[in-house]
N, C-alpha and C positions, 0 to 999 in steps of 0.2 A: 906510214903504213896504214891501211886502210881499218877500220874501227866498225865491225858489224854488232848490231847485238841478235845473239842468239835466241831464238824463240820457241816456244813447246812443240815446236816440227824439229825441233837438235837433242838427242837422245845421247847422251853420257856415258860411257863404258868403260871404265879403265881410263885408260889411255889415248881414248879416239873419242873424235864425235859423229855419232850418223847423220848426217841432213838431209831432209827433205821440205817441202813444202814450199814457203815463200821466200824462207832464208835459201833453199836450195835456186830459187828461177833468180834469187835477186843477186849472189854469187857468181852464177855460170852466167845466166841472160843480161843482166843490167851491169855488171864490173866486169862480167868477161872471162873471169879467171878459169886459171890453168894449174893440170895436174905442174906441183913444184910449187904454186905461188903460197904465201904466208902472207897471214891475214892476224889483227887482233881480234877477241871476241870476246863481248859478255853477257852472262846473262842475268845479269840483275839481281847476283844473290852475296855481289860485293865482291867477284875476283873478276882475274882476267885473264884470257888465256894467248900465248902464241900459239899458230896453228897454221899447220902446214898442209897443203890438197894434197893427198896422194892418188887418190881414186875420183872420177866422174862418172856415171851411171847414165843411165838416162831419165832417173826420175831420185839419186843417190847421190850426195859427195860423201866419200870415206876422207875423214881429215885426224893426221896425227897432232896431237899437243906436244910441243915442243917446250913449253913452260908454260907454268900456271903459281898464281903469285895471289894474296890480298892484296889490293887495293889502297891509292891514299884515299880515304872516306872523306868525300866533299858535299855527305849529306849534310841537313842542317838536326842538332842535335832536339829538334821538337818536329811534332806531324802535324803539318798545317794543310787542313783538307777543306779545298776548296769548293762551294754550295753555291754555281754557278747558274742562274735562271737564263735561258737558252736565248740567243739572241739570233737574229736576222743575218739568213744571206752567209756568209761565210766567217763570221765575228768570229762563233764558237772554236772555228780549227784556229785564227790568230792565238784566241787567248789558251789554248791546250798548249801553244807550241810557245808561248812566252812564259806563261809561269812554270811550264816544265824547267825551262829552263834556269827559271828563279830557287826551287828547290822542293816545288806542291809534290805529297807522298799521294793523293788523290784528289781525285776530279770528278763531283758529281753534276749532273745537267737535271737544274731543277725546272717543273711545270710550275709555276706561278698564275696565280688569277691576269697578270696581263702578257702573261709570254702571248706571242703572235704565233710562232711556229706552228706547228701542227706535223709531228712525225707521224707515220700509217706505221702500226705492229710489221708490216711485212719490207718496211724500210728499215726498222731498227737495228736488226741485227747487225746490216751493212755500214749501220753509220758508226756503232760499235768501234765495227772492226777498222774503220777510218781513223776516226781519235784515236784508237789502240797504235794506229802505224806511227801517227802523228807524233805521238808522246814518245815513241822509241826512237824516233830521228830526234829528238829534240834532246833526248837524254843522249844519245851518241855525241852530237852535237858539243853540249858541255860538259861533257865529260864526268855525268853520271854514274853510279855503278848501277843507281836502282831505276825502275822505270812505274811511273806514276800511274795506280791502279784508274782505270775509266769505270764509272757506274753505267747501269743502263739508266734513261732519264728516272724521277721519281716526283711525284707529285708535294709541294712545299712542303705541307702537311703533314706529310711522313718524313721529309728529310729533319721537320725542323725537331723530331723526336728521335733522330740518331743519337748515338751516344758520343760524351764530349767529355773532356776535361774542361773547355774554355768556350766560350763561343761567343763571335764579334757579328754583328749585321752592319754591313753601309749601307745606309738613310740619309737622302739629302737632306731630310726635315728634322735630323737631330742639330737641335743647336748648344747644347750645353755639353754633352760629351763629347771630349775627342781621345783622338790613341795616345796622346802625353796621358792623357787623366787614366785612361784604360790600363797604360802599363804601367800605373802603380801600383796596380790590386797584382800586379805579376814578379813574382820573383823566381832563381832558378832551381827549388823545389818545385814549384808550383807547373812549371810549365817544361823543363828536362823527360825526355821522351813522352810528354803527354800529347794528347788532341786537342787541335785548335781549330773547330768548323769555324769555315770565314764564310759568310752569305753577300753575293751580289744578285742588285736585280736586274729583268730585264728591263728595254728602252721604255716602259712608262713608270719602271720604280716599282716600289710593293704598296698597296694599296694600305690602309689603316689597319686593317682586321689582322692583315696579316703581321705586321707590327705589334699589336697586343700581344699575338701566341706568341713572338720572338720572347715578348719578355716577360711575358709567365713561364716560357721556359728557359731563364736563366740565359738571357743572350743579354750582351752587352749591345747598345745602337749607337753609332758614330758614323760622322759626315767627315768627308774630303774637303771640307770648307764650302765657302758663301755658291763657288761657280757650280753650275751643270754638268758634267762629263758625261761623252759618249761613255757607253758600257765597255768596252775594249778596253779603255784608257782607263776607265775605272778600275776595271779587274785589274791592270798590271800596278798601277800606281798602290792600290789599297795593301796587295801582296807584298810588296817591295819594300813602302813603309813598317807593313808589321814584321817583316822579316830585318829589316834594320835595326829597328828598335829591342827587339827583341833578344838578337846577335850579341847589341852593346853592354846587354845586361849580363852574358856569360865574359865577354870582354872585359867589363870592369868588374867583375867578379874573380878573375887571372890576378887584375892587376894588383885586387885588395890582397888576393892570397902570397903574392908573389915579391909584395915592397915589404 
């Protein structure tokens, strides 16, 4: 059965939902559907609903809920928000649609002194709204409940003065820290539904200066080892890692509580 997620064009009433907008062209236009057909949906606020067409408009679907249920929650029990310096050509949409997929609660696209890119104010919105699609197929996809907030870009500078519980930067140039050493300062007080900005850079890396501010303000700096990585590969590996690592410690913390 097909797995839509419902978007701020799907209006809640009772019993029904009203559609329109994109969920409404990407139901009728793109899957085709017909009054009768049942469809699952969600919108990201951790349930799921059965849902039956009854009605098609020409700019409306009137759809009945036929069940509505929580969710098995397969988020991850900490918010790793990832501080992504914007990369070339089409990088950015891979890594929105693979660490969606991994478990990121947000995605911001940072300016760095060597991003290349160059978005015009009259692009932004639209690129926006791309990441935004991207991330909802990608949570559909793995069967997310929740769907990964997009930033608009932000210049380093102000991302790296977000608010944190934890914060990691990958640096080719750090050689004495790595995430073994890092997750020992972490236990699951420490990091259970807290924030964990992760910083990657774009394809020439962060320049020194930018380095310093990480760690005057309280960022940890850690390398992926001795090689080079494309940023792509960087971004999914560094995520992956921390989210392993990090996993194991609510894991063997079951098992101390539980022998």
């Amino acid at each position: 059965m097909r797995r839509v997620y419902l978007g701020n064009d799907c209006l809640k009433l009772k019993d029904r939902f009203y559609i329109k907008g994109e969920t409404f062209h990407y139901l009728k236009n793109v899957l085709r559907m017909k009054e009768g057909d049942v469809f699952i949906g969600f919108d990201g606020s951790g349930k799921e609903y059965k849902i039956n067409i009854e009605n098609i408009k020409r700019t409306e679907i009137l759809a009945g809920i036929l069940e509505e249920k929580e969710v098995y929650n397969p988020e991850l029990p900490f918010n790793i928000q990832l501080f992504q310096c914007i990369p070339k050509g089409e990088k950015f949409d891979f890594i929105i649609r693979e660490t969606t997929q991994l478990g990121v609660k947000k995605i911001v696209p940072v300016i760095s002194k060597r991003v290349i890119v160059k978005i015009s104010e009259d692009k932004i919105e639209n690129k926006i709204k791309r990441w935004k699609k991207i991330a909802e197929e990608s949570s559909k996809v793995s069967g997310r409940v929740f769907v990964p907030e997009i930033s608009k870009p932000l210049r380093f500078e102000d991302c790296i003065k977000e608010k944190k519980d934890f914060g990691i930067l990958f640096w080719e140039g750090e050689r004495e820290m790595n995430i073994k050493k890092i997750i020992k300062y972490l236990n699951r007080e420490k990091i259970y539904n807290k924030k964990i900005n992760v910083f990657i850079g774009p394809e020439g890396g962060f320049d020194e200066k930018e380095i310093e501010l990480a760690k005057e303000s309280g960022y940890f700096t850690t390398s992926l080892g001795k090689r080079i990585l494309k940023v792509e590969t960087a971004s999914i590996i560094s995520i992956a890692i921390l989210i392993y690592e990090l996993e194991n410690i609510f894991l063997n913390l079951f098992k101390t509580t539980t022998s």
